[in-house]
C-alpha positions, 0 to 999 in steps of 0.5 A: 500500500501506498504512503498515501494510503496508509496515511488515510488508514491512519486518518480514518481511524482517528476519525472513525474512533475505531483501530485494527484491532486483532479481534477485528480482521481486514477484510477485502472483497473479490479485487482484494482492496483494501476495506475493514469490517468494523465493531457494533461501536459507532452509532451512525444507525438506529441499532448502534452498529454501523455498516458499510454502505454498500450492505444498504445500496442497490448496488454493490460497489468497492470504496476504493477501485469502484468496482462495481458487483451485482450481488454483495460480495464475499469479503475475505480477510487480506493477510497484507492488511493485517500485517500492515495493521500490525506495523501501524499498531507498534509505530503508534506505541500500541500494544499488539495482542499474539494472535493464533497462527493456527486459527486464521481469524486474526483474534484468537488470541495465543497462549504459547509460543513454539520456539522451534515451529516459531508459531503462536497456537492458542489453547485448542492448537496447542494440545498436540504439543502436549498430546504428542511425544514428538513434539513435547520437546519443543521449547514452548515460551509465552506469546512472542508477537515479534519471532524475527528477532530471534534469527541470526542476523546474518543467516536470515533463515536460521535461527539463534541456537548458540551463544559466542562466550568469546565474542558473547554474541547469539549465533546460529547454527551457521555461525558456528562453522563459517565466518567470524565466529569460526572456532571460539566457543560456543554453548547452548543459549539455554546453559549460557542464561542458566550460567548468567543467572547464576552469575547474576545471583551470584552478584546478587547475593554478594551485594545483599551481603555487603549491604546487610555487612554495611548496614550493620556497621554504620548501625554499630557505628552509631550505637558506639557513638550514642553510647560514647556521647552518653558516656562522656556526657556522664562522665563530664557531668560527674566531674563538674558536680565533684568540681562543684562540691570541692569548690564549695568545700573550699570556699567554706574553709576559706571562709571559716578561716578567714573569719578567724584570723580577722577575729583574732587580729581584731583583739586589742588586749594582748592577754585576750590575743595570747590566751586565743587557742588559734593564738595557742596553736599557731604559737606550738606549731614550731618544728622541732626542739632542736631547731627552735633552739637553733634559728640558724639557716637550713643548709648542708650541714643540719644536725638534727632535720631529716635530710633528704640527700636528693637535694638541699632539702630537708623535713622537720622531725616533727610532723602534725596529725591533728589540729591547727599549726602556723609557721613562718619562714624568712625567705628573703634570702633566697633566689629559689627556694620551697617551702611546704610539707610532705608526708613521712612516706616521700623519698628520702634516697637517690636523685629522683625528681619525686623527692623535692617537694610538690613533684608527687602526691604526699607533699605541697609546697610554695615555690619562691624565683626571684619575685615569682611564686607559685604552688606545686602538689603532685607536679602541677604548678599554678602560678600566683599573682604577688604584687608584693613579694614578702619576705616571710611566709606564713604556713597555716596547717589544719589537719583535721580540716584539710586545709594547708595555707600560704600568708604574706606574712608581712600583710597576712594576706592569702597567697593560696590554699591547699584543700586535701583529706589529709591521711598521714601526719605532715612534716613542715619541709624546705629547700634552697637552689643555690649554694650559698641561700638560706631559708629559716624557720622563725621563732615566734615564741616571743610574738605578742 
């Protein structure tokens, strides 16, 4: 048929509301042009179904060659036309029904396909596929309207039996034994989909791992890190609230000590002041007899201190378990110099650094450089501002509070604080840097 008259196939279509349908054949009459037998749709006539014009003419004629008949016309149905209809159908993205082969009237629709006969056959021309032994064997597949596509494309007439793994290509039987294809490897189309289904499987199987194996990780990622964050979070909150009552400890001493030593510098009698047991105490903490009767300066050749062979150190025979206790030490002739305490445990030996005072766990001491001072306990040092460096310091110890103090003794003004559970009894102890400086500890039996 010409472009043109498909284009008018096309038209009428449209306009008519009506496709070539399987279930509705092309028919032609005896000069075979081309007409269609159309369905009960249109309702050009009274009962709803429209007919062609020549079934209510006088005289019967083709629509298209005007040939004329004198009775109507046997109309059979035109194989070309169909086939046309099949084209128009798939250009137009219109499903195309799998009709049987079998039955020759273009709408009974097939429910197998026969690879090997390539025709279509419906539920009652099936049955001897199923019924004969010969042909059970036949690879039978669901309707397949387009069977061009499983020939070979260059043997046209055979049909595709073979796949290439070289090439991985389809072939026929040809193929195999001439042209390109001559000698590789060849196996069954039906062993290369089961292998590539395996194949395919395969990979499936492997990807469902590694994502289940993933999904798994990130989850275990993400509960270690919620367990971390809430971990750390308990963590920092337990140390804020132990900083918390510490400082308020802390705090409370200082207050209390503070409002002690005011009370007792307020006295203005001097028996009152005297009689004052923090007076009382602060005048009997002194070291020992020996040294009180000896204000020399502490150097190499002490007598009657422990001393500490590490460097020029030396603690205090006697050590305080209880109570409050103040000394004071003149400092002033010192460049470099420690004043502190330690419990009796601290080494004694050798040249390790955990022997001076400050630099372990069981002593705390005032470090004097120069004009600089700062505090020492168990290595760390916290610098302090001392806008007027004094000459003596003062050493409040409160054992039973765990309170160890440091005054400018000069302005009885705080220099800093240690606040420690105190589990053993306390040395007064002192160092010097340089040969040559002296610390002493004074003797304020004649304070008034």
């Amino acid at each position: 048929m010409s472009t043109e008259g498909l284009a008018r196939i096309r038209d009428w279509e449209r306009s008519s509301g009506q496709h070539l349908q399987p279930r509705l054949p092309p028919l032609s009459p005896p000069c075979w042009s081309s007409a269609v037998e159309c369905t009960p749709a249109d309702t050009h006539s009274a009962c709803g179904a429209w007919r062609p014009p020549w079934e209510t003419a006088s005289s019967f004629s083709c629509p298209q060659c005007r040939a004329t008949f004198p009775v109507r016309p046997q109309l059979r149905r035109n194989v070309a036309l169909a086939n046309l209809g099949k084209q128009i159908r798939v250009g137009d993205g219109m499903a195309v029904a799998v009709v049987c082969d079998i039955c020759g009237d273009g709408h009974t629709p097939a429910v197998k396909t026969c690879l090997r006969c390539e025709m279509s056959f419906c539920a009652t021309h099936l049955r001897p596929h199923v019924e004969n032994p010969r042909l059970r064997d036949h690879a039978m597949v669901d309707p397949i309207a387009n069977l061009d596509g499983r020939r070979c494309q260059q043997h046209r007439q055979e049909q595709i039996k073979f796949y290439c793994e070289q090439d991985e290509s389809l072939v026929c039987t040809v193929c195999t034994i001439a042209g390109g294809h001559k000698g590789h490897a060849f196996i069954p189309v039906e062993n290369a989909q089961r292998t590539k289904q395996e194949s395919l499987r395969g990979t499936k199987e492997r990807i469902s791992r590694e994502f289940e194996r993933r999904r798994e990780q990130l989850t275990a990622e993400e509960r270690e890190a919620l367990e971390r964050v809430d971990e750390e979070g308990r963590s920092v909150l337990s140390r804020i609230q132990a900083d918390i009552a510490r400082y308020e400890s802390r705090a409370c001493g200082l207050e209390q000590e503070i409002n002690q030593l005011l009370a007792t510098l307020a006295v203005q009698d001097p028996i009152s002041f005297l009689q004052d047991p923090l007076h009382e105490s602060l005048r009997r903490s002194t070291v020992s007899q020996e040294t009180q009767d000896d204000p020399a300066p502490i150097s190499h050749g002490l007598n009657l201190a422990k001393v500490i062979s590490c460097r020029s150190q030396a603690l205090c025979s006697e050590s305080f378990s209880s109570g409050q206790h103040y000394w004071e030490v003149d400092v002033g002739s010192a460049k470099q110099c420690l004043v502190g305490a330690a419990y009796g445990t601290i080494p004694r030996r050798g040249s390790g650094a955990k022997c001076l005072l400050g630099l372990s766990d069981v002593s705390w001491c005032l470090q004097k450089d120069n004009d600089s001072f700062s505090v020492v306990h168990g290595r760390v040092v916290t610098s302090l501002s001392v806008p007027q460096p004094p000459r003596r310091v003062g050493v409040h110890l409160d054992w039973d509070a765990g309170l160890l103090s440091f005054y400018s003794a000069d302005s009885m003004a705080l220099l800093h604080s240690f606040h420690q559970t105190f589990t053993q009894p306390l040395h007064p102890g002192l160092w010097v840097a340089w040969s040559g400086d002296s610390v002493r500890i004074l003797d304020l039996s004649d304070a008034s």
